[in-house]
C-alpha positions as CSV (number, residue, x, y, z in Angstrom):
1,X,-43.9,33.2,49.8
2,X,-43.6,33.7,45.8
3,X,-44.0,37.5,46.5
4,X,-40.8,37.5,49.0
5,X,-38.7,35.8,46.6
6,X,-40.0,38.1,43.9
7,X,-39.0,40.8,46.1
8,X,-35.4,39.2,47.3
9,X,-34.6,38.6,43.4
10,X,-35.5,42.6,42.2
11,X,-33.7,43.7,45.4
12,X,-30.8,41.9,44.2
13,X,-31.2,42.7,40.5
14,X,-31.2,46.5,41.6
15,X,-28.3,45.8,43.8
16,X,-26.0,44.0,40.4
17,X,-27.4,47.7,38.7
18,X,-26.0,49.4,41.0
19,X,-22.6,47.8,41.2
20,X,-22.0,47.8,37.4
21,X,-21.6,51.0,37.5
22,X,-18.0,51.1,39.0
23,X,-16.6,48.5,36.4
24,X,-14.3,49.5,34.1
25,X,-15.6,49.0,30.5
26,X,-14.5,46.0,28.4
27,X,-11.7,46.5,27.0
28,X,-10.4,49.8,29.2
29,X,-7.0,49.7,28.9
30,X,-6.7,51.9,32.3
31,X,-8.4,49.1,33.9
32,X,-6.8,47.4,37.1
33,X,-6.1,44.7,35.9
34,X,-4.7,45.7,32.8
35,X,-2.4,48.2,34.7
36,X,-0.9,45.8,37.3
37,X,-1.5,42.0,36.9
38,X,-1.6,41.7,33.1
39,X,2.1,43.4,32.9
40,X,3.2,41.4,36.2
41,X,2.3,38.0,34.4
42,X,3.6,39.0,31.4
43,X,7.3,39.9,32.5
44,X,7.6,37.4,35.5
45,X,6.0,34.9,35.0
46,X,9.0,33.2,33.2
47,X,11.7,33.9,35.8
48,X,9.1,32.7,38.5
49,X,7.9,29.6,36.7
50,X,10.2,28.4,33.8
51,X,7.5,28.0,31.8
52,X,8.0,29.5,28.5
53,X,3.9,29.8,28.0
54,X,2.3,32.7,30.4
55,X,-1.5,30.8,30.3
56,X,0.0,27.7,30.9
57,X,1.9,29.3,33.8
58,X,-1.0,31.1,34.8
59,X,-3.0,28.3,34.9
60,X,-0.3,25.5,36.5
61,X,1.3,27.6,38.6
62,X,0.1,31.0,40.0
63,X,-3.6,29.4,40.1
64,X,-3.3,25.5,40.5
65,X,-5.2,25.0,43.7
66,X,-8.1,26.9,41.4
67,X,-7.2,24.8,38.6
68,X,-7.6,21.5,40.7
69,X,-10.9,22.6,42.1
70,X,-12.3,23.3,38.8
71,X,-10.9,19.9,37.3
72,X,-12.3,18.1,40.4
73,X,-15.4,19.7,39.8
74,X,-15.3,18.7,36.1
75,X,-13.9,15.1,36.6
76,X,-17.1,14.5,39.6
77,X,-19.5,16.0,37.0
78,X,-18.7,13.5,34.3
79,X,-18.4,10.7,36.9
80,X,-22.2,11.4,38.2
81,X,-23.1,11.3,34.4
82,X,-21.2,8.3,33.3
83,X,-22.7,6.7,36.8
84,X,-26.2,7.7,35.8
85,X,-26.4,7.0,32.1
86,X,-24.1,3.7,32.3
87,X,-26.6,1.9,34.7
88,X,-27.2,-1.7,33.1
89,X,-30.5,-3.3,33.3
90,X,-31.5,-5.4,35.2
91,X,-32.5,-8.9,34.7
92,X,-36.0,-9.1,34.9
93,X,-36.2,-12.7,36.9
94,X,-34.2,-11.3,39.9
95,X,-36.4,-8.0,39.9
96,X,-39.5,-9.9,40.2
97,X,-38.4,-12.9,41.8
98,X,-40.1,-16.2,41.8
99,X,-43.8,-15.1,40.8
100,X,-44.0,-15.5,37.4
């Protein structure tokens, strides 16, 4: 069993090799996304949105349903912390009840 996981993990190492080689390199200033969304945000995003910030329009309105997810994720995160660090002790007569 270790040996097949071993084997799915470099199989899938070589595969992320493999793939990096058709990304753009940081910071390519031909890259797709600096060519067509970048620009597009940039000179539209005010007429579309009103909002006079473009990561703040970005973030609120072209992506909000991502936005929410990741906030929801966030917010549940710090709730299962809060829920499992902020547990109160018990008192110790109702644990053990009436044996002394």
């Amino acid at each position: 069993m270790k040996w097949l996981a071993l084997s799915i993990m470099c199989l899938f190492g070589a595969f992320l090799f493999y793939v990096e080689v058709d990304m753009p390199e940081y910071g390519d200033p031909e890259a797709a996304a600096n060519l067509h969304v970048s620009p597009y945000y940039i000179h539209e995003s005010f007429q579309e949105t009103g909002t006079p910030n473009i990561v703040t329009a970005i973030l609120a309105d072209y992506r909000a349903y991502d936005t929410l997810g990741e906030t929801i994720v966030i917010f549940t995160a710090g709730l299962a912390c809060l829920l499992l660090l902020g547990r109160s002790k018990r008192d110790d007569s109702k644990v053990q009840g009436p044996h002394r």
